[in-house]
DSSP file (Angstrom, degrees, kcal/mol; ACC not computed):
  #  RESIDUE AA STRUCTURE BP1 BP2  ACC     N-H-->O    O-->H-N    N-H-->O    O-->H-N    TCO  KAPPA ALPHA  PHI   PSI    X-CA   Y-CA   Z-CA
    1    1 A X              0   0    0      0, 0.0     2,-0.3     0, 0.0     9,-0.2   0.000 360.0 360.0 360.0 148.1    7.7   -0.5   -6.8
    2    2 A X        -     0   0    0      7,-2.9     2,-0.3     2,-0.0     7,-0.1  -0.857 360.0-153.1-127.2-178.9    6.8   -3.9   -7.8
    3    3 A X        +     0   0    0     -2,-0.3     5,-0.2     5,-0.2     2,-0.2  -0.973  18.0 163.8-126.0 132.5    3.0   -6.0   -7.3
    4    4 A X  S    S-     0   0    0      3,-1.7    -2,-0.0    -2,-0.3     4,-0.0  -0.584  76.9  -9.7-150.0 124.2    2.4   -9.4   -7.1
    5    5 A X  S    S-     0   0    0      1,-0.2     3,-0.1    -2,-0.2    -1,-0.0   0.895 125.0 -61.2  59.3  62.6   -0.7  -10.7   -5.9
    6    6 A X  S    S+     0   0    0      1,-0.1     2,-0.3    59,-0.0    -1,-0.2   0.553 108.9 113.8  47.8  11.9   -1.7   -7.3   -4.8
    7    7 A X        -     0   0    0     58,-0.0    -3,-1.7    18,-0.0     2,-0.4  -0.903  60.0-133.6 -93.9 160.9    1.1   -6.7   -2.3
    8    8 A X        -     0   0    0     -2,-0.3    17,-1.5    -5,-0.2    -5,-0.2  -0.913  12.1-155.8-121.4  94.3    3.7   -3.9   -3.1
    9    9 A X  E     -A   24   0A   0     -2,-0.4    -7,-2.9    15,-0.2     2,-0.4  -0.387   7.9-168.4 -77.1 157.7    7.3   -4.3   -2.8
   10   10 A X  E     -A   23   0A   0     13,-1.4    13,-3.0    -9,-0.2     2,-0.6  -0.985  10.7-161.8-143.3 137.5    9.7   -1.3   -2.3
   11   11 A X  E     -A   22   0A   0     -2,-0.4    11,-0.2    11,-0.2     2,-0.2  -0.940  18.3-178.6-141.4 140.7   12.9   -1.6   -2.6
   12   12 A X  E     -A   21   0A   0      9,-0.9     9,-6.7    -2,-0.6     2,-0.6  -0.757  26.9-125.6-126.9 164.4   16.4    0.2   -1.7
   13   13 A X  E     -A   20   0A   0      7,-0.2     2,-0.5    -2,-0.2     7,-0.2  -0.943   9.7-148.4-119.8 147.3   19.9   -0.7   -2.5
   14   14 A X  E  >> -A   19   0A   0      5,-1.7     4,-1.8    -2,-0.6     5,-1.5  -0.920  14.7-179.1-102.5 110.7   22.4   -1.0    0.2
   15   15 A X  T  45S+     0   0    0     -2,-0.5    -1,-0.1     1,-0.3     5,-0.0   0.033  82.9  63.1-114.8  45.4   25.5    0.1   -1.4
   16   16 A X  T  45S+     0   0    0      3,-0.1    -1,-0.3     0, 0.0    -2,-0.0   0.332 120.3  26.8-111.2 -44.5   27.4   -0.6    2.0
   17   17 A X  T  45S-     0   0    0      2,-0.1    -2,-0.2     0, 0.0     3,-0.1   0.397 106.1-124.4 -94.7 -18.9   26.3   -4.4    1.4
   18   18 A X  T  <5 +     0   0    0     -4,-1.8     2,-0.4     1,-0.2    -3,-0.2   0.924  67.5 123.4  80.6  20.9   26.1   -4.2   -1.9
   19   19 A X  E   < -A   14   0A   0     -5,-1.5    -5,-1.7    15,-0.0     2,-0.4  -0.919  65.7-127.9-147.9 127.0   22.4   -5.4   -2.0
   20   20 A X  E     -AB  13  35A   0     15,-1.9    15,-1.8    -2,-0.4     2,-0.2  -0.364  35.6-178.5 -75.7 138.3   18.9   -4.6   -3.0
   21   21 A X  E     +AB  12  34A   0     -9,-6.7    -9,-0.9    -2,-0.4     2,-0.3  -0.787   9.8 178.0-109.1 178.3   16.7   -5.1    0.5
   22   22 A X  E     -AB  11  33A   0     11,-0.6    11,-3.0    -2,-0.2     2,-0.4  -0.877  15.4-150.4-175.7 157.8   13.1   -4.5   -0.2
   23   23 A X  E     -AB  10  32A   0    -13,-3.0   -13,-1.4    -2,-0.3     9,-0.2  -0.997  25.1-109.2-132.8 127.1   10.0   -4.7    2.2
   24   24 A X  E     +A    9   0A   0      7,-2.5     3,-0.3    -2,-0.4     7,-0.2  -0.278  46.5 178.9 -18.2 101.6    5.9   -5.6    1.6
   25   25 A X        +     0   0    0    -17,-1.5    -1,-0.1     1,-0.2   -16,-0.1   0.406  65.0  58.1-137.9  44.9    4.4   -2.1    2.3
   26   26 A X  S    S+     0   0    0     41,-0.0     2,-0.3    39,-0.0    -1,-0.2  -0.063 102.5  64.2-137.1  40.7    1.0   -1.9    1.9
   27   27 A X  S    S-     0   0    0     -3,-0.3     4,-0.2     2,-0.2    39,-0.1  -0.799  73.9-132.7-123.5 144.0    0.3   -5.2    5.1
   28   28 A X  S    S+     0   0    0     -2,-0.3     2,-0.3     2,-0.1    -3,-0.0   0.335  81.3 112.4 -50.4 -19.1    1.3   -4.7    8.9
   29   29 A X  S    S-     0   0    0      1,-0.1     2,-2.5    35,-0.1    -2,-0.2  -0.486  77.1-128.5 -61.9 107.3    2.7   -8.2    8.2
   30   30 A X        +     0   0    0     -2,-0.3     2,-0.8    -7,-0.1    -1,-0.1  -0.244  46.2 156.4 -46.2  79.2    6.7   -7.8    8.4
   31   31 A X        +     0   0    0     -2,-2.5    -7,-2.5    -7,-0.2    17,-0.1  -0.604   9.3 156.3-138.0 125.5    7.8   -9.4    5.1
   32   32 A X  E     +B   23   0A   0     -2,-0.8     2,-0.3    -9,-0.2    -9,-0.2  -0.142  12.7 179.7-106.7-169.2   11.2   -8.7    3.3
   33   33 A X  E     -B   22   0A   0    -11,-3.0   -11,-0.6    -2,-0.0     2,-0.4  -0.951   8.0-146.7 167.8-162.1   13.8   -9.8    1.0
   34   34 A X  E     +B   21   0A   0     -2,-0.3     2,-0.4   -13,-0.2   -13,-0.2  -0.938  13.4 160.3-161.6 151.2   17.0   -9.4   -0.9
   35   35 A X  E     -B   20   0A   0    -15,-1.8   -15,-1.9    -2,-0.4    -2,-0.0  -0.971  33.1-131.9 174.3 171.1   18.9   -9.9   -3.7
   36   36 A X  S    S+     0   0    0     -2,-0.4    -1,-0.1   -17,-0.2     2,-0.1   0.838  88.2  45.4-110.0 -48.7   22.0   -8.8   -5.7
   37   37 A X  S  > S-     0   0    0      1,-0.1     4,-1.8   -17,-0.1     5,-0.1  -0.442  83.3-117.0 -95.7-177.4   20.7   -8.6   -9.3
   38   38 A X  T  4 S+     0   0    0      2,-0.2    -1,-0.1     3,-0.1    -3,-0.0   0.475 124.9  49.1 -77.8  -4.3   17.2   -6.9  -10.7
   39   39 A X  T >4 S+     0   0    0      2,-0.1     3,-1.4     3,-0.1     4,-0.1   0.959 114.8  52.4 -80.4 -70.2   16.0  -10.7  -12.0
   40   40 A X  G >> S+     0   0    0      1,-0.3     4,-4.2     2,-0.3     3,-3.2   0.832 111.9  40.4 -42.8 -66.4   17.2  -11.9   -7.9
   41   41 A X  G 3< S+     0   0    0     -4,-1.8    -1,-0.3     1,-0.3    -3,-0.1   0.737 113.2  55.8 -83.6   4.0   15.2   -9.4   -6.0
   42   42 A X  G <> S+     0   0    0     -3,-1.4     4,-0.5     2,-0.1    -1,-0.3   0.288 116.7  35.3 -82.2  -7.5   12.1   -9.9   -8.4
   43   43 A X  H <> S+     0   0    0     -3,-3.2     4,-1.2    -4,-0.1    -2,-0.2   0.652 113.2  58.6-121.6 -42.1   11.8  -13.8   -7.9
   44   44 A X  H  < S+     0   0    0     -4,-4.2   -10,-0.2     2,-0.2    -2,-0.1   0.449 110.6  46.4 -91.4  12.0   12.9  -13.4   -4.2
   45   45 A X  H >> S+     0   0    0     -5,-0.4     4,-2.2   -12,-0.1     3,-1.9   0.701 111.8  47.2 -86.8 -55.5    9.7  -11.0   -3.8
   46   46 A X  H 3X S+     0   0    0     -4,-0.5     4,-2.2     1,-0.2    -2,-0.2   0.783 114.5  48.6 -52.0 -24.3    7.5  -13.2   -5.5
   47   47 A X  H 3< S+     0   0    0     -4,-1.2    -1,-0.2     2,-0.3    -3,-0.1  -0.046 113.1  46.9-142.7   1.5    8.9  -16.1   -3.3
   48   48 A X  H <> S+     0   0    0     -3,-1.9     4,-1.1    -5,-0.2    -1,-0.2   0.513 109.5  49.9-129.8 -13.1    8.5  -14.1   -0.1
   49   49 A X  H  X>S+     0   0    0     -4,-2.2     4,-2.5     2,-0.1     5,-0.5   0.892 119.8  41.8 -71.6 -63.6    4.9  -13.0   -1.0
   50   50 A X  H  X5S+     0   0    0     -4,-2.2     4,-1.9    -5,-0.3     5,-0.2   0.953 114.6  53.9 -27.3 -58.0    4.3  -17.3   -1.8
   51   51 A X  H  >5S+     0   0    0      1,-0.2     4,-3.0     2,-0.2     5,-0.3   0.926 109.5  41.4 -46.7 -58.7    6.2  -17.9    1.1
   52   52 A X  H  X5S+     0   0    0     -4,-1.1     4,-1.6     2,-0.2     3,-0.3   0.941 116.9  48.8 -51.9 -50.2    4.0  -15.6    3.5
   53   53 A X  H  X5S+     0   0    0     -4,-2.5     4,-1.5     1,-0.2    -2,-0.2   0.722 111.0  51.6 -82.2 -13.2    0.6  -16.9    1.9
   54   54 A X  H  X<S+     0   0    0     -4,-1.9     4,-3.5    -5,-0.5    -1,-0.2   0.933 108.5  54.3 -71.4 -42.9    2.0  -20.8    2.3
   55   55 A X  H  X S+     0   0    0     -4,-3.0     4,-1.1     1,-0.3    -2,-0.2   0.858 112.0  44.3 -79.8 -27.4    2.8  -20.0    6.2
   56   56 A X  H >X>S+     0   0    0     -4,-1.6     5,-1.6    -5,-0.3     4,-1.3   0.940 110.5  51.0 -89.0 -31.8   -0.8  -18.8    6.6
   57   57 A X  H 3<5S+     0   0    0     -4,-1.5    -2,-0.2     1,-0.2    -1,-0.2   0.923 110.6  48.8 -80.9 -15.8   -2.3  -21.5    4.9
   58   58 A X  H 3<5S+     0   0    0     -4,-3.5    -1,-0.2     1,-0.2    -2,-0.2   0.686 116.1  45.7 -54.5 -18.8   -0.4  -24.1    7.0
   59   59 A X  H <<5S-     0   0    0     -3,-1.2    -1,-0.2    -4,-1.1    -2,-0.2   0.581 109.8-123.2 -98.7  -7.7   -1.4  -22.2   10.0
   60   60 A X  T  <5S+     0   0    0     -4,-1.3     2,-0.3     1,-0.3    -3,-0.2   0.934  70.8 111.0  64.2  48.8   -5.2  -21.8    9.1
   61   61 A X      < -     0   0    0     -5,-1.6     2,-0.5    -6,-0.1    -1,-0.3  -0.998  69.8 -94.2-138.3 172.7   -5.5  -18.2    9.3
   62   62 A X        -     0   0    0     -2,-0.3     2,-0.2     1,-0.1     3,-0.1  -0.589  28.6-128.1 -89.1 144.0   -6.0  -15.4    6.7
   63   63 A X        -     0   0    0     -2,-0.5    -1,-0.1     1,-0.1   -10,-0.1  -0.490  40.1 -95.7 -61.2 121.9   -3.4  -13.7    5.2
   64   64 A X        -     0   0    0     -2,-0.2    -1,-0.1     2,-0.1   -35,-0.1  -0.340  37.5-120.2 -56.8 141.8   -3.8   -9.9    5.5
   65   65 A X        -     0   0    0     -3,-0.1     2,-0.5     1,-0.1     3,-0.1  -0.144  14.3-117.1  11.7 128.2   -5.2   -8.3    3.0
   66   66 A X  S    S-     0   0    0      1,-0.3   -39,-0.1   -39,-0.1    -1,-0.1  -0.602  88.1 -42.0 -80.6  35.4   -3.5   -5.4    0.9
   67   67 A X        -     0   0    0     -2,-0.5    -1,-0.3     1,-0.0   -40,-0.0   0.608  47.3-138.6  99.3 123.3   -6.0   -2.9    1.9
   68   68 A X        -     0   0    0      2,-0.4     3,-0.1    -3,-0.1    -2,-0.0   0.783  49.7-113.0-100.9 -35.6  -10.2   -3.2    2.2
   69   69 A X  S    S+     0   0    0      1,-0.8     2,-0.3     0, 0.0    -2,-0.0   0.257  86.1 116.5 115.8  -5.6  -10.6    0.1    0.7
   70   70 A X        +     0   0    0      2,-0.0    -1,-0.8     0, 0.0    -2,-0.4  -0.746  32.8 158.0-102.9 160.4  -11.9    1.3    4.1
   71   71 A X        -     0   0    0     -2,-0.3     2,-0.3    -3,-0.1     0, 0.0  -0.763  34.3-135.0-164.1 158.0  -10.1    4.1    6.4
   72   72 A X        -     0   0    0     -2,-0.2     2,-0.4     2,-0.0    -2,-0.0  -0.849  21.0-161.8-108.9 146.9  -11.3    6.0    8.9
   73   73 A X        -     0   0    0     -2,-0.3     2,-0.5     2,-0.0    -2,-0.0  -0.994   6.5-151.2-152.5 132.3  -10.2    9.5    8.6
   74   74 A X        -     0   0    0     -2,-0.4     2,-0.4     6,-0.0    -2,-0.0  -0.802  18.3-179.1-105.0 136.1  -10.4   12.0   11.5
   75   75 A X        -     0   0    0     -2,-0.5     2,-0.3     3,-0.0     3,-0.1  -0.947  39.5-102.8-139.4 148.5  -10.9   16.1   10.6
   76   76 A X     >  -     0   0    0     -2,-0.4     4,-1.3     1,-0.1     5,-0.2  -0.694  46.5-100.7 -52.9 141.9  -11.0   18.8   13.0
   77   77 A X  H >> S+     0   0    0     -2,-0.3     4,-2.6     1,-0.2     3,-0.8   0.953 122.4  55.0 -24.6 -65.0  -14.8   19.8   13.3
   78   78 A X  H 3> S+     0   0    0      1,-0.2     4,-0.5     2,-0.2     5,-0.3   0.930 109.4  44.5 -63.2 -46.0  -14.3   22.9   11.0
   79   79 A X  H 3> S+     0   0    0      2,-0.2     4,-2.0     1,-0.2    -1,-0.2   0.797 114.5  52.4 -65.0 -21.4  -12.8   20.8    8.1
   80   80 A X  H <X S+     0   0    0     -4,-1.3     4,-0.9    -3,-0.8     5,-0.2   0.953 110.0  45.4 -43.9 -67.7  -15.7   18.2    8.7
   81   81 A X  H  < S+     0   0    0     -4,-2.6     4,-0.3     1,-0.2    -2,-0.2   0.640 120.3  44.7 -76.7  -8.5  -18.3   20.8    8.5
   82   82 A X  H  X S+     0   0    0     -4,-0.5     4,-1.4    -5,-0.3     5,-0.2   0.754 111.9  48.8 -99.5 -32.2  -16.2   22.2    5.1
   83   83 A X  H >X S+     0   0    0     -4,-2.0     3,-4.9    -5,-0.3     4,-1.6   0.870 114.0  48.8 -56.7 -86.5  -15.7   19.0    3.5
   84   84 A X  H 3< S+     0   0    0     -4,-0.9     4,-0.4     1,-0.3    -1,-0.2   0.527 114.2  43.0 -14.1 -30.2  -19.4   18.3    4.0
   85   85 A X  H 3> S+     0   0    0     -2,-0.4     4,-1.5    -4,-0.3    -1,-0.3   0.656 111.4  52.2-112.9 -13.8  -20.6   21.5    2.7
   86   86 A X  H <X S+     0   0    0     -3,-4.9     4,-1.0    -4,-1.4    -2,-0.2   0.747 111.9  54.2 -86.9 -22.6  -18.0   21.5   -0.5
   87   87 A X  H  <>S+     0   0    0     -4,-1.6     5,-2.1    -5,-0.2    -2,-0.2   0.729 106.7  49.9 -68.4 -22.5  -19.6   17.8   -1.1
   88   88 A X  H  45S+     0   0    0     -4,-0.4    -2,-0.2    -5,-0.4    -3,-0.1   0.851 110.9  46.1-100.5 -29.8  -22.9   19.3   -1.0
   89   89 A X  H  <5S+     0   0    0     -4,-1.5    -2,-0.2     1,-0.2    -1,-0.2   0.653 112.3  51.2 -46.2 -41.1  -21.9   22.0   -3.6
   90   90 A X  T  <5S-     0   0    0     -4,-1.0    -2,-0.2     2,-0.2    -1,-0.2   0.512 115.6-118.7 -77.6 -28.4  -20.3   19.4   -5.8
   91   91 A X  T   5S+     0   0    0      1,-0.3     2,-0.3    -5,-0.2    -3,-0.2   0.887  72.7 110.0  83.1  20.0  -23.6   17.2   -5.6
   92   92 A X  S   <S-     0   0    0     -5,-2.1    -1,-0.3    -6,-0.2    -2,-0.2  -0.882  74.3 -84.3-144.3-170.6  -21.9   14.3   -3.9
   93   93 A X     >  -     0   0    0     -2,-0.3     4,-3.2     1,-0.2     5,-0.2  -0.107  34.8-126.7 -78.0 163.0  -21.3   12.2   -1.2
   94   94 A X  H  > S+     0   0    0      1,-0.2     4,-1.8     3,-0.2     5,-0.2   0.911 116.5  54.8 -71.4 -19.6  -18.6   13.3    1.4
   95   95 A X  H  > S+     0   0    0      2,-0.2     4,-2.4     1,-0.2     5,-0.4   0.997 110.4  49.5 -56.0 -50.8  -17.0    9.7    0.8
   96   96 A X  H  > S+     0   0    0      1,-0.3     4,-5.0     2,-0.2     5,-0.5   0.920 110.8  44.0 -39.6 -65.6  -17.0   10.8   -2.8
   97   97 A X  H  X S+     0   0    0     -4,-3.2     4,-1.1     1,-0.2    -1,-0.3   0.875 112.7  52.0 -55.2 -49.3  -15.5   14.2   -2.4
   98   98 A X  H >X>S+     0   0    0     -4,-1.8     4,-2.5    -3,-0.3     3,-1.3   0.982 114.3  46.6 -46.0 -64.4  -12.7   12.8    0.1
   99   99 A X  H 3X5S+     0   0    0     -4,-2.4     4,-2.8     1,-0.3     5,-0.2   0.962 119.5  39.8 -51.9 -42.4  -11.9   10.0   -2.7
  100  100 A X  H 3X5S+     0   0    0     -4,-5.0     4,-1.4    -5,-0.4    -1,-0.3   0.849 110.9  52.3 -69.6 -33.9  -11.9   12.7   -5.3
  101  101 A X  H <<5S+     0   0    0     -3,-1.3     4,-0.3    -4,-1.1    -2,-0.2   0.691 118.1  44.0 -97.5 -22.6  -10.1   15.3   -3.1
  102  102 A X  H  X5S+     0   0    0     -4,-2.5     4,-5.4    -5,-0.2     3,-0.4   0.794 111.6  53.2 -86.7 -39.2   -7.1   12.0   -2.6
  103  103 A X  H  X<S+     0   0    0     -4,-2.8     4,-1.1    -5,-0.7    -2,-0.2   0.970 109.6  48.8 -52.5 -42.1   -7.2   11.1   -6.3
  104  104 A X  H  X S+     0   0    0     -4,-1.4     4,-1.1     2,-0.2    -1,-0.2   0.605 110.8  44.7 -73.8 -23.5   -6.5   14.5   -7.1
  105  105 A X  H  > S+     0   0    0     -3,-0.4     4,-1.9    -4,-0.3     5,-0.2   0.845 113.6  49.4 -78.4 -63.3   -3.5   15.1   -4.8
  106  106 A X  H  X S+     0   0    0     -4,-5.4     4,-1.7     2,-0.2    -2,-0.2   0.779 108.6  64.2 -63.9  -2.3   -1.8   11.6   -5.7
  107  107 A X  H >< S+     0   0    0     -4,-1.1     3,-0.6    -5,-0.4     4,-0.4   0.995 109.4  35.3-114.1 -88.2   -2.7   13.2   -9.3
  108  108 A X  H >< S+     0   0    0     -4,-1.1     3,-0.8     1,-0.3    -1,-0.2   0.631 106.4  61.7 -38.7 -42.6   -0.4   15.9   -8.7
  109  109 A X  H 3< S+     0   0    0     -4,-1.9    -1,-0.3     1,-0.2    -2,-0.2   0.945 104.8  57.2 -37.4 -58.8    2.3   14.3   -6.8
  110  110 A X  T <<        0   0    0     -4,-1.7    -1,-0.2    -3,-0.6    -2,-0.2   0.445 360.0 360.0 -68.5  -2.7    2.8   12.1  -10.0
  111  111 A X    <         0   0    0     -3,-0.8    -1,-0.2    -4,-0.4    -3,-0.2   0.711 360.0 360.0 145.9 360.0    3.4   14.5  -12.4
């Protein structure tokens, strides 16, 4: 994964082309690129993140965002009413405990 200016490229090699492709993947905004070496497809990310944030300012509108930090998150009733009551046990808010309860999962994932 790479960042610049808060977007996050991800990137695969195509070893049918012979070519690293890589996509933006934290926007709804399509925006890709490509390149052959690991310098290539690191300047032709930065330079397709520029690129995107040039085309919006030419156009007057904002460029999305890379996430607000808000989600809306849907539970069954009974896992509503469990979160809630394992937040209340914990002494914090149910945002908290959902933040806590994600941190702790990617936590694990990693390692």
């Amino acid at each position: 994964m790479m960042n610049y200016k808060g977007y996050i490229g991800k990137v695969e090699y195509d070893d049918e082309n012979r070519i690293f492709t890589g996509s933006v993947i934290n926007v709804r905004t399509v925006i890709t690129f490509q390149g052959r070496t690991v310098d290539e497809i690191e300047d032709e990310f930065k330079a397709s993140v520029d690129d995107y944030l040039e085309w919006c300012r030419e156009d007057g509108i904002e460029p999305e965002k890379p996430y607000s930090g808000k989600f809306n998150v849907r539970f069954t009733p009974e896992l509503h009413q469990q979160a809630a009551v394992g937040a209340r046990i914990l002494g914090i808010s149910l945002n908290s405990f959902v933040e806590k309860s994600v941190r702790d999962e990617l936590k694990a994932m990693s390692g």
